[in-house]
MIRO-950487 format. One record per atom (N, C-alpha, C): x, y, z; residue in three letters; chain; atom name. Coordinates in nm, 3 decimals. Atoms other than C-alpha are relative to their C-alpha. Layout:
+---------+---------+---------+------+-------+------+
|    east |   north |      up | resn | chain | name |
+---------+---------+---------+------+-------+------+
|       X |       Y |       Z |  ALA |     A |   CA |
...
+---------+---------+---------+------+-------+------+
! end
This chain:
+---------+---------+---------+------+-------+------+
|    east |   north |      up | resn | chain | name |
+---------+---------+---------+------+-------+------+
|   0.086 |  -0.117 |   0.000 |  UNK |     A |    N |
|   0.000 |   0.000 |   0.000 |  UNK |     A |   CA |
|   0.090 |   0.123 |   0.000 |  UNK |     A |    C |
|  -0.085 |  -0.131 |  -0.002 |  UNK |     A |    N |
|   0.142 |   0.355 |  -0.090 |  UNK |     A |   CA |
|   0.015 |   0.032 |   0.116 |  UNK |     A |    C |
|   0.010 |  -0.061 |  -0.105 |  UNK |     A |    N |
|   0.251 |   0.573 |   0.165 |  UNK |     A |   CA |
|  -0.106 |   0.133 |  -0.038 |  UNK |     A |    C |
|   0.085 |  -0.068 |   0.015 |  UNK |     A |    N |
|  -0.002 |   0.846 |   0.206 |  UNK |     A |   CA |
|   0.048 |   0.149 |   0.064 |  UNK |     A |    C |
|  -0.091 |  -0.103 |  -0.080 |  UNK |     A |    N |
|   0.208 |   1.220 |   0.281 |  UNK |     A |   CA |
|  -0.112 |   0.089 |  -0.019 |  UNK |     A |    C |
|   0.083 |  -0.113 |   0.016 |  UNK |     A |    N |
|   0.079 |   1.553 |   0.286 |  UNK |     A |   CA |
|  -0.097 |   0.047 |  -0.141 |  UNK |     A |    C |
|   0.099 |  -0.068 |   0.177 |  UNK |     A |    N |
|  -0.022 |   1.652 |  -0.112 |  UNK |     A |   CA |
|  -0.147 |  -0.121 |   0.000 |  UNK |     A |    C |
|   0.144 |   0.113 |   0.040 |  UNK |     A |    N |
|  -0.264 |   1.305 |  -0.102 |  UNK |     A |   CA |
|  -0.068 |  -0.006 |   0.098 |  UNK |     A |    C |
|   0.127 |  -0.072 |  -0.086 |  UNK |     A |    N |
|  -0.412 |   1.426 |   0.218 |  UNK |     A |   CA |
|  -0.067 |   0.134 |  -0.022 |  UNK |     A |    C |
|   0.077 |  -0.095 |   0.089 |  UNK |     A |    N |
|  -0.461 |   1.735 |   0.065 |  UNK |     A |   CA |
|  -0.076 |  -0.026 |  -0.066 |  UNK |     A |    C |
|   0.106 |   0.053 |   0.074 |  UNK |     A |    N |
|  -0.618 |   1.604 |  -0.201 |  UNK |     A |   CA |
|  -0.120 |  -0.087 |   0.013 |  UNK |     A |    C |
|   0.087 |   0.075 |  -0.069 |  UNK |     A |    N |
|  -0.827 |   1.378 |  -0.048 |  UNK |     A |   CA |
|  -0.064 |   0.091 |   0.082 |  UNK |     A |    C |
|   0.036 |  -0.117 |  -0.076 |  UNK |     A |    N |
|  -0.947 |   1.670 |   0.185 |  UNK |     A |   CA |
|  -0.084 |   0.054 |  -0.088 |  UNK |     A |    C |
|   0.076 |  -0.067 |   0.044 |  UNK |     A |    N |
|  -1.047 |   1.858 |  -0.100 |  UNK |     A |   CA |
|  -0.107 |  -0.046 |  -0.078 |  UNK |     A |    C |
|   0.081 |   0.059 |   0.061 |  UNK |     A |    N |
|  -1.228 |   1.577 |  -0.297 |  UNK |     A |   CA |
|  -0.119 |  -0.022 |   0.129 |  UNK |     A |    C |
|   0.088 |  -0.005 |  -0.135 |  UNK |     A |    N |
|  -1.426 |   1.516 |   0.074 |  UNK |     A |   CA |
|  -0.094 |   0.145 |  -0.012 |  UNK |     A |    C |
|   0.064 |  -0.156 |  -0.002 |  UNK |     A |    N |
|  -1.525 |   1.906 |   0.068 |  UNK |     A |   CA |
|  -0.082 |   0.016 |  -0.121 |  UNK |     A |    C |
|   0.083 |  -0.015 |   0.140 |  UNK |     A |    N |
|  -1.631 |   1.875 |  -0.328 |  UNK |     A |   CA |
|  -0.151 |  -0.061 |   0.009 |  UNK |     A |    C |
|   0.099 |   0.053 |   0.009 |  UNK |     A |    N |
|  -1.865 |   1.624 |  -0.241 |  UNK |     A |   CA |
|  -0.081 |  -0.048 |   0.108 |  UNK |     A |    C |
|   0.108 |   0.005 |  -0.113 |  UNK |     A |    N |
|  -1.994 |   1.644 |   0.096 |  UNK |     A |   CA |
|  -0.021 |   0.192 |   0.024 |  UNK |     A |    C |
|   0.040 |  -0.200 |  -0.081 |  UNK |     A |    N |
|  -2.004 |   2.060 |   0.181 |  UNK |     A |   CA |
|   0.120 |  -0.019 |   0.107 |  UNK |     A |    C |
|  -0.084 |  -0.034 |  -0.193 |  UNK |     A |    N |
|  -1.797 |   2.194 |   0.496 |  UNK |     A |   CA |
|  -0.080 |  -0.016 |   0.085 |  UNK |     A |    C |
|   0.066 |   0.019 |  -0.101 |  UNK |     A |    N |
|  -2.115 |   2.141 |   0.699 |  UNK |     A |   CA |
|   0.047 |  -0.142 |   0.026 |  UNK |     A |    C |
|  -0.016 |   0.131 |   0.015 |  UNK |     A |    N |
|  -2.091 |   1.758 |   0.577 |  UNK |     A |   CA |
|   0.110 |  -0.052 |   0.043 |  UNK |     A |    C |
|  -0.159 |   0.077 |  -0.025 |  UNK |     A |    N |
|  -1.726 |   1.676 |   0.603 |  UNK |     A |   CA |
|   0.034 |   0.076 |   0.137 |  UNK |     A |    C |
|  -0.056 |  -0.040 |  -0.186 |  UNK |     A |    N |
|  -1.670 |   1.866 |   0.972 |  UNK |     A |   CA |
|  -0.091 |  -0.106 |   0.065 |  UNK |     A |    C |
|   0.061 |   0.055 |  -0.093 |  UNK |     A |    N |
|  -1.946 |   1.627 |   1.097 |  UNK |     A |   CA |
|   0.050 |  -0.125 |  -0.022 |  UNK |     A |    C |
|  -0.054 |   0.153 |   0.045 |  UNK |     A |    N |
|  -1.781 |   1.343 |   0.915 |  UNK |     A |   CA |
|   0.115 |  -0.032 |   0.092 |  UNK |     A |    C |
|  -0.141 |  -0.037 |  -0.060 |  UNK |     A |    N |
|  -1.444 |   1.464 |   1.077 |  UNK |     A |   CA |
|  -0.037 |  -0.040 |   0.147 |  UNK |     A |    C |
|   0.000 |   0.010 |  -0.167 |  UNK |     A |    N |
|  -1.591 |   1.471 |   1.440 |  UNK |     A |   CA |
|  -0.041 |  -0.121 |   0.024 |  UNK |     A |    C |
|   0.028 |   0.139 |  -0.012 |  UNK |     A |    N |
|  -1.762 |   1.141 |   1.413 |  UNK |     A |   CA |
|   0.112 |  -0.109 |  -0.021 |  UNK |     A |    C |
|  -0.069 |   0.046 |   0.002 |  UNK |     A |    N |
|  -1.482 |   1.016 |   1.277 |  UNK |     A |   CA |
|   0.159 |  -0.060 |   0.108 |  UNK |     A |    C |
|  -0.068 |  -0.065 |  -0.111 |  UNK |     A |    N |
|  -1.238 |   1.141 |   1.579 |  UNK |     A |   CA |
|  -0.039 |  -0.060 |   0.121 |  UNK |     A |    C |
|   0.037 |   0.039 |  -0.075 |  UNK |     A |    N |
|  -1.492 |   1.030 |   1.825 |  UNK |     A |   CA |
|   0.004 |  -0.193 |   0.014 |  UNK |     A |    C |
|   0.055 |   0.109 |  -0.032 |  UNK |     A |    N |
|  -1.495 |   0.690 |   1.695 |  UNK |     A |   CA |
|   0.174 |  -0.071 |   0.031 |  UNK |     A |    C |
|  -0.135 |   0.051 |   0.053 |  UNK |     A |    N |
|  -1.095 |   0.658 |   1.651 |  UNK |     A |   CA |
|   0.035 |   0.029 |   0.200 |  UNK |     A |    C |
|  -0.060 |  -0.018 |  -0.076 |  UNK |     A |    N |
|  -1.048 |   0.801 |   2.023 |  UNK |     A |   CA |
|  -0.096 |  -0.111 |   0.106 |  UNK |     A |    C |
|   0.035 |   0.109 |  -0.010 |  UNK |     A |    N |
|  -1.319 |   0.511 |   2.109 |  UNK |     A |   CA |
|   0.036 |  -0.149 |   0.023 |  UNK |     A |    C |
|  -0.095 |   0.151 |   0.070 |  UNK |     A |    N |
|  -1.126 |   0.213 |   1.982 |  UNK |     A |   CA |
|   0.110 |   0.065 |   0.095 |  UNK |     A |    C |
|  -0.141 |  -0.027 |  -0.123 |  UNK |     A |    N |
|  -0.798 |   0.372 |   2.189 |  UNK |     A |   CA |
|  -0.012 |  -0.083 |   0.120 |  UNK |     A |    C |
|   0.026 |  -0.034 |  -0.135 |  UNK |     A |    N |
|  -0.972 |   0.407 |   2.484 |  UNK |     A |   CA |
|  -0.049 |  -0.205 |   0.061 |  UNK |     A |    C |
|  -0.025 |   0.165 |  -0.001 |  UNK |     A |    N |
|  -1.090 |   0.021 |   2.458 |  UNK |     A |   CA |
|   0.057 |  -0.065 |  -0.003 |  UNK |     A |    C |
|  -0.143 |   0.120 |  -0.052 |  UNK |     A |    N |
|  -0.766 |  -0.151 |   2.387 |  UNK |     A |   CA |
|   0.056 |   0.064 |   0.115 |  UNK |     A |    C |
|  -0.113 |  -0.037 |  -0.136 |  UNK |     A |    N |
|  -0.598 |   0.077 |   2.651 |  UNK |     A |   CA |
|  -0.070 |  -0.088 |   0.149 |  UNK |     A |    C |
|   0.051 |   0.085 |  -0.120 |  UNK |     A |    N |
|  -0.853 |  -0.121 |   2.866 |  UNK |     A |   CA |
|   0.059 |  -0.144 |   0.036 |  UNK |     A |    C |
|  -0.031 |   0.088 |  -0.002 |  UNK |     A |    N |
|  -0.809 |  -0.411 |   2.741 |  UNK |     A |   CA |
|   0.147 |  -0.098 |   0.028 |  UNK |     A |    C |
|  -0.120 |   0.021 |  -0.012 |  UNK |     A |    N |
|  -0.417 |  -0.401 |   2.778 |  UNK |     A |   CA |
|   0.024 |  -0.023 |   0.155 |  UNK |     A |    C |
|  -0.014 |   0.063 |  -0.050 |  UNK |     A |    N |
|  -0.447 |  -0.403 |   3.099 |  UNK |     A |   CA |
|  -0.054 |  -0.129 |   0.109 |  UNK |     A |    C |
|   0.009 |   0.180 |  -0.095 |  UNK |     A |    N |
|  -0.420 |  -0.777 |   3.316 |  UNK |     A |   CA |
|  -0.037 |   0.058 |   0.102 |  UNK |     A |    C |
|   0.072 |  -0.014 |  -0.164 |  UNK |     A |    N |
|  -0.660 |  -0.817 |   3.621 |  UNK |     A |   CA |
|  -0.025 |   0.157 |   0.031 |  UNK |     A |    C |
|  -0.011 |  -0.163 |  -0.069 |  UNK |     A |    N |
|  -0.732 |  -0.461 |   3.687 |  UNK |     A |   CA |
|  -0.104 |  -0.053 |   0.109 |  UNK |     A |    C |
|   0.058 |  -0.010 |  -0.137 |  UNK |     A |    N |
|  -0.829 |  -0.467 |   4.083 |  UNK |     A |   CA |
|  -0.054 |   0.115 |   0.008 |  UNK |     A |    C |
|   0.029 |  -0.118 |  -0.085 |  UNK |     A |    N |
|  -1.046 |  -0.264 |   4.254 |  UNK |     A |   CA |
|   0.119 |   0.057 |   0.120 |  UNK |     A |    C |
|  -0.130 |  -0.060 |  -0.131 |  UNK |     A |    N |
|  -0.814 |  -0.032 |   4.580 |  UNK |     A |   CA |
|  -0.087 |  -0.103 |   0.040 |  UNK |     A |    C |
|   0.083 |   0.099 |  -0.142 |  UNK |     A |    N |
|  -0.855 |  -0.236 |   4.856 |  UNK |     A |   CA |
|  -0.084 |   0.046 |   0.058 |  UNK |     A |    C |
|   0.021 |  -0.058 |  -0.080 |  UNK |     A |    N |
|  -1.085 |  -0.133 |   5.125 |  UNK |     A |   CA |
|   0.019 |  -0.023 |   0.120 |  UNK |     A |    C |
|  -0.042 |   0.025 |  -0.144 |  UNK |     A |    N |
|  -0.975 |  -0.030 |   5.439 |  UNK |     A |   CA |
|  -0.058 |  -0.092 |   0.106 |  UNK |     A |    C |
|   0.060 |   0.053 |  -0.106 |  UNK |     A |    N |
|  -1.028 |  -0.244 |   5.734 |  UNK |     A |   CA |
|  -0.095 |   0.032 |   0.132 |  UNK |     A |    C |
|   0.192 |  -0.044 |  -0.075 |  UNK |     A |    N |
|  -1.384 |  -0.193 |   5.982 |  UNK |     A |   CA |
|   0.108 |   0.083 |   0.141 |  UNK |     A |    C |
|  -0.071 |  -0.051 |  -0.126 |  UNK |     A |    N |
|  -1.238 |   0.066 |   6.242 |  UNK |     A |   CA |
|  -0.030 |  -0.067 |   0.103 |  UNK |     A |    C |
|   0.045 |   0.050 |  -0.108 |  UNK |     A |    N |
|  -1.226 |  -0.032 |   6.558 |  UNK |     A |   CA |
|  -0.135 |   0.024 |   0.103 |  UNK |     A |    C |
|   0.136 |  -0.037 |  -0.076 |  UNK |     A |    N |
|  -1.540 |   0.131 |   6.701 |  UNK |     A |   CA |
|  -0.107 |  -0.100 |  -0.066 |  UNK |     A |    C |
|   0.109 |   0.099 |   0.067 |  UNK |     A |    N |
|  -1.761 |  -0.093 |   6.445 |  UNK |     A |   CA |
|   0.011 |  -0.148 |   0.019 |  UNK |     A |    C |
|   0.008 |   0.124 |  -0.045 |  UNK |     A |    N |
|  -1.626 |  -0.401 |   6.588 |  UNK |     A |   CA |
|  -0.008 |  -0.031 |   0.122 |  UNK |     A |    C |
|   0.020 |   0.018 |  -0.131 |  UNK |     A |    N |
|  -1.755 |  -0.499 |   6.897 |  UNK |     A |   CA |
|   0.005 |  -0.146 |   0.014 |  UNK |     A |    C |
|  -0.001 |   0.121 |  -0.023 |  UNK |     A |    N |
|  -1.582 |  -0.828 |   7.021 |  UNK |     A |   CA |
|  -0.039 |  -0.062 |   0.165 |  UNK |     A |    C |
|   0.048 |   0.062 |  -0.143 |  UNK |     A |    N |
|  -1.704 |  -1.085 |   7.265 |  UNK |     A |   CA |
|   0.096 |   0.033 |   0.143 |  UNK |     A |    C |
|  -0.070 |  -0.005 |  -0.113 |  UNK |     A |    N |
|  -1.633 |  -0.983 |   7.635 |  UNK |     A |   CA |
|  -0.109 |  -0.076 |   0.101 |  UNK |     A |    C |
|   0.055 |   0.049 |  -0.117 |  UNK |     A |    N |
|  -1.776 |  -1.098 |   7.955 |  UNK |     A |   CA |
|  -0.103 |   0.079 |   0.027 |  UNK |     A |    C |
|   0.099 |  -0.126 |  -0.052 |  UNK |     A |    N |
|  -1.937 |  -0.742 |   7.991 |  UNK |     A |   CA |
|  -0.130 |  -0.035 |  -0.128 |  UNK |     A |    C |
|   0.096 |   0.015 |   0.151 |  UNK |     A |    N |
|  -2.119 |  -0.847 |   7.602 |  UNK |     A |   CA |
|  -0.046 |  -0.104 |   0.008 |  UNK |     A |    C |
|   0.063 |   0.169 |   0.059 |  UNK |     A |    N |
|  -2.355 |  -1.122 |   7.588 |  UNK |     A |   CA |
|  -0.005 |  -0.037 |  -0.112 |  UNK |     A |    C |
|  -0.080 |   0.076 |   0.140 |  UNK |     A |    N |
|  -2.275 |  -1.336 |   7.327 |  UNK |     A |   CA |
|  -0.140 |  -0.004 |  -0.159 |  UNK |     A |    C |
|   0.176 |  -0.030 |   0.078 |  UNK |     A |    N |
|  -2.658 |  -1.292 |   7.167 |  UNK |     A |   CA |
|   0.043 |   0.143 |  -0.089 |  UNK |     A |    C |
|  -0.016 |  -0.137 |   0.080 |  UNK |     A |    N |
|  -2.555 |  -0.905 |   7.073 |  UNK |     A |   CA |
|   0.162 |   0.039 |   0.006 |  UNK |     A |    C |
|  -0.180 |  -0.048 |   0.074 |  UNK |     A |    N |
|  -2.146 |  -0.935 |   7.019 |  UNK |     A |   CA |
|  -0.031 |  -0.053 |  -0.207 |  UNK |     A |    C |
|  -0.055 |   0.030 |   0.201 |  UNK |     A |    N |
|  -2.038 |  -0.962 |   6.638 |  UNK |     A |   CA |
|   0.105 |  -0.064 |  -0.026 |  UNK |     A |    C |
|  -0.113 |   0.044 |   0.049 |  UNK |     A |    N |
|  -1.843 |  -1.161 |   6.502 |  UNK |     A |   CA |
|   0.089 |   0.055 |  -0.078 |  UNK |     A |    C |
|  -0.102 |  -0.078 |   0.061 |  UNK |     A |    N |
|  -1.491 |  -1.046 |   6.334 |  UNK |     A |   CA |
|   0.063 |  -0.103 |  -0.078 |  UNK |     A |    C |
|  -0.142 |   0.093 |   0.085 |  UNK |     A |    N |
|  -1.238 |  -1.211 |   6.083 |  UNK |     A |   CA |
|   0.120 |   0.028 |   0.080 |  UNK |     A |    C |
|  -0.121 |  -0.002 |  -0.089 |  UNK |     A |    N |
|  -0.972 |  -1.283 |   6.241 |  UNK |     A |   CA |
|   0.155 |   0.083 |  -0.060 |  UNK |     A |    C |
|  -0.052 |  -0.047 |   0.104 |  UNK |     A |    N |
|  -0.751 |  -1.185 |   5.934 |  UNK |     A |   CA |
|   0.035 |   0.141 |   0.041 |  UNK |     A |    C |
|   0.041 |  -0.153 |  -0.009 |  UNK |     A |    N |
|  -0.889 |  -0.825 |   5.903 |  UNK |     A |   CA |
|  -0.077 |   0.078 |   0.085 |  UNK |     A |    C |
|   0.081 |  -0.047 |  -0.078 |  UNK |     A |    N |
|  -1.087 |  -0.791 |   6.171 |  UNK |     A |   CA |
|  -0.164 |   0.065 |  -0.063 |  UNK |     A |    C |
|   0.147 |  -0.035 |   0.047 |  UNK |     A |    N |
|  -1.424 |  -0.713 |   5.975 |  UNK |     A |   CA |
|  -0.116 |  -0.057 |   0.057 |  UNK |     A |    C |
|   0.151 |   0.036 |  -0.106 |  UNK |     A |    N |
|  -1.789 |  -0.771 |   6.144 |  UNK |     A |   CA |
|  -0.041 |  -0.109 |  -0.116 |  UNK |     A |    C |
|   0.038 |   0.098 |   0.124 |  UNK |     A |    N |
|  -1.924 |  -1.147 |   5.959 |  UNK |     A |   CA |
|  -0.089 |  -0.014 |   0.007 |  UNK |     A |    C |
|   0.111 |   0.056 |  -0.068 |  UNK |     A |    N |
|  -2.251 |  -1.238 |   5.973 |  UNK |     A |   CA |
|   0.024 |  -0.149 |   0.094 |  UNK |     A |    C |
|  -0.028 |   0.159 |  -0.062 |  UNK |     A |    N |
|  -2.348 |  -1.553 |   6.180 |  UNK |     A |   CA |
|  -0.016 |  -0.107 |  -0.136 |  UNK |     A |    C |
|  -0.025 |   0.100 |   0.114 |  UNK |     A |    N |
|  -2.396 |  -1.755 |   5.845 |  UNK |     A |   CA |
|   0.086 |  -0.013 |  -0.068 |  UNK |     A |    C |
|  -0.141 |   0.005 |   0.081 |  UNK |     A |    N |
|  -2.068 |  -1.682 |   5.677 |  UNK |     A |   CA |
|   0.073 |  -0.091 |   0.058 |  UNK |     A |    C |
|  -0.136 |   0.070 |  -0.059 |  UNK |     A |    N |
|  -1.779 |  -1.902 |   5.648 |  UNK |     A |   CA |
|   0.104 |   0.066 |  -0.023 |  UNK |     A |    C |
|  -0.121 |  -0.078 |   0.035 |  UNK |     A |    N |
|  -1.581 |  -1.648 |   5.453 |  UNK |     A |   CA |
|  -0.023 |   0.110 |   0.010 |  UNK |     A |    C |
|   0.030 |  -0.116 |  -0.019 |  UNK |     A |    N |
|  -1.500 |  -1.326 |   5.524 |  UNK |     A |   CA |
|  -0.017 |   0.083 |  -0.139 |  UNK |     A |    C |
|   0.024 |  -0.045 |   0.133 |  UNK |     A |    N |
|  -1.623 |  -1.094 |   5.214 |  UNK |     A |   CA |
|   0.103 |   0.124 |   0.016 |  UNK |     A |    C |
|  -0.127 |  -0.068 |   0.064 |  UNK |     A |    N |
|  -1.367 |  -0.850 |   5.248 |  UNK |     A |   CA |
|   0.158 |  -0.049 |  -0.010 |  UNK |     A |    C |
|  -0.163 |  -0.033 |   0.026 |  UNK |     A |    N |
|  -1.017 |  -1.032 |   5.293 |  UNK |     A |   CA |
|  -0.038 |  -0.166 |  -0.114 |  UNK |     A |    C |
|   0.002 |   0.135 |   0.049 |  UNK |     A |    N |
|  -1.164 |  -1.389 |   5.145 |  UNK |     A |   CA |
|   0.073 |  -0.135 |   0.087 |  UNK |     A |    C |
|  -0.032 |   0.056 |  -0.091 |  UNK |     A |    N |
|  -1.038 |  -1.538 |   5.478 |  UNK |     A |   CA |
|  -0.081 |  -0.112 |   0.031 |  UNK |     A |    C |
|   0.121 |   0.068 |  -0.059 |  UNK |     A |    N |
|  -1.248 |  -1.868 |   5.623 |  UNK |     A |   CA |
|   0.058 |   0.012 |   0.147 |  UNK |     A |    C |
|   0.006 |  -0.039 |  -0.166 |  UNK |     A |    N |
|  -1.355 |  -1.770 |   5.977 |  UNK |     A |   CA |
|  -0.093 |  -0.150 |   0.043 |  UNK |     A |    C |
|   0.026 |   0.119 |  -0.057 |  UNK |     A |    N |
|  -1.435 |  -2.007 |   6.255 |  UNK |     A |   CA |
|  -0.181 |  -0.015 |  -0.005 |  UNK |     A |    C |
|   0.184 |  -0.081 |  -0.026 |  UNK |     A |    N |
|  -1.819 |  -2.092 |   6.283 |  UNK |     A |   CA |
|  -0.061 |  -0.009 |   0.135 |  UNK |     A |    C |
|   0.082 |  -0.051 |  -0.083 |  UNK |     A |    N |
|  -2.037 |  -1.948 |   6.489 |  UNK |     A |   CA |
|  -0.042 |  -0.093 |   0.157 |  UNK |     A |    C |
|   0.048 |   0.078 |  -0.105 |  UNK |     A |    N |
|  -2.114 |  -2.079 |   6.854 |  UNK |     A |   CA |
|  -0.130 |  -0.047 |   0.005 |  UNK |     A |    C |
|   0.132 |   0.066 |   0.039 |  UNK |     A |    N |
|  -2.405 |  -2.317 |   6.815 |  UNK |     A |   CA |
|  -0.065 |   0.008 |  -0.141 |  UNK |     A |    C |
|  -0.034 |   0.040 |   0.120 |  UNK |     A |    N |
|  -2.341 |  -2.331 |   6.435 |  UNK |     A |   CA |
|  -0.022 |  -0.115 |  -0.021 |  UNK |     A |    C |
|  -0.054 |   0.136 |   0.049 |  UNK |     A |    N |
|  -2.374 |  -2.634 |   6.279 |  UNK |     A |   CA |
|   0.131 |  -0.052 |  -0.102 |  UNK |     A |    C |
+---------+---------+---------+------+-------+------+
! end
């Protein structure tokens, strides 16, 4: 395939203008632009491997309230041991580190 320099983009430019208008060929131009910076923007995705979400931080300490003597065991929360995050009583894994926590007292 030729190479294509300046005079045969010229020319090509002006055969575009002969037979669409300047209204025609600027809307051709922007559609065109929009669809080329489209396609970029998709492989640049696609290039890259595993893209992770950030992590999220771990449950401060005020939102975890672990079993004490002073807490009856009815209204403590369970934590991952891992990350310390609040689990339900039906979990086996913790949903933020993907840890398996112990189960529950009177669990089956």
């Amino acid at each position: 395939m030729p190479d294509l320099g300046v005079p045969e983009l010229l020319i090509i430019a002006a055969i575009v203008l002969l037979l669409f208008g300047p209204g025609k060929a600027a809307d051709i131009g922007g559609s065109l632009g929009r669809s080329i910076r489209e396609f970029r923007k998709a492989t640049q995705e696609d290039e890259r491997p595993n893209a992770t979400p950030p992590p999220t931080p771990p449950a401060a300490a005020a939102d975890v309230i672990a079993p004490t003597a002073d807490v009856p065991a009815a209204t403590a929360r369970r934590c991952c041991d891992a990350c310390g995050a609040g689990i339900g009583e039906a979990q086996r894994f913790c949903t933020t580190c993907g840890a398996p926590v112990a189960a529950a007292a009177g669990a089956p």
